[in-house]
N, C-alpha and C positions, 0 to 999 in steps of 0.2 A: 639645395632647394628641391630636387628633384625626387630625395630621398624622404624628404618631409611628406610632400605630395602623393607620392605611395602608400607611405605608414596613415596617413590620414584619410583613404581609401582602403584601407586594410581593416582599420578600426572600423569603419563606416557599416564595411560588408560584413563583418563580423556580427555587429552588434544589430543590425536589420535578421541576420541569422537564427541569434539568438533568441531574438523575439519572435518571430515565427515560429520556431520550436516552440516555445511556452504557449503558445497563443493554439498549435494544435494539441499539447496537450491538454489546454484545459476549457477547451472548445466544447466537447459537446458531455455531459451526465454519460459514465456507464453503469451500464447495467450487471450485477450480478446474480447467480444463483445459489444457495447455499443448503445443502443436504444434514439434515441432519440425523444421526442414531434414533430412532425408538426409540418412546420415553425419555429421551433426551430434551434439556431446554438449555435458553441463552440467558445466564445470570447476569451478565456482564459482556458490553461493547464499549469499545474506544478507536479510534482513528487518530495517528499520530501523523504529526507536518507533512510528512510523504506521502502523505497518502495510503498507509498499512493503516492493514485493520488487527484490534485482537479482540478476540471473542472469550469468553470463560462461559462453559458449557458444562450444566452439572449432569448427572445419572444418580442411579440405585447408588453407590458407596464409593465413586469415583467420580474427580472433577478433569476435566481437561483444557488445556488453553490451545489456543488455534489462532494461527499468527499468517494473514494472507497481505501478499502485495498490492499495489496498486493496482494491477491488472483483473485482481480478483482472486487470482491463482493461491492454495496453501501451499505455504513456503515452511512451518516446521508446525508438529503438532505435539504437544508436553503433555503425558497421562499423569495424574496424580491419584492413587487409594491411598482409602483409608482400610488400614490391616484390622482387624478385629482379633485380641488376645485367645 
């Protein structure tokens, strides 16, 4: 009986836990800044269930994609040209 009574206070504290956690993560709007190249623009934005963001940013003869966390931070940035013959 005793051991029910632990695991049911285990759970308890657990999942008061867990909700606290979520609840400061998704507590207050962040703010981000985001620089971009000269003559550069943002073709394209999307935000995926976590909270990532991806940008597709064109230029003169090159596109590039830019893939930031939650936090804001860039986490990978993919160049793509176009080669002219």
């Amino acid at each position: 009986m005793a051991i029910l009574i632990v695991a049911a206070l285990v759970v308890i504290v657990v999942t008061i836990y867990s909700r606290l956690t979520a609840m400061e993560q998704n507590a207050e709007p962040r703010q981000s800044e985001i620089s971009l190249p000269a003559g550069a623009r943002v073709s394209s934005a999307s935000i995926g269930e976590k909270g990532q963001m991806l940008l597709l940013i064109e230029q003169d003869n090159r596109q590039q994609i830019w893939q930031f966390d939650r936090s804001g931070r860039l986490q990978r940035q993919i160049e793509i040209r176009t080669s002219t013959p």
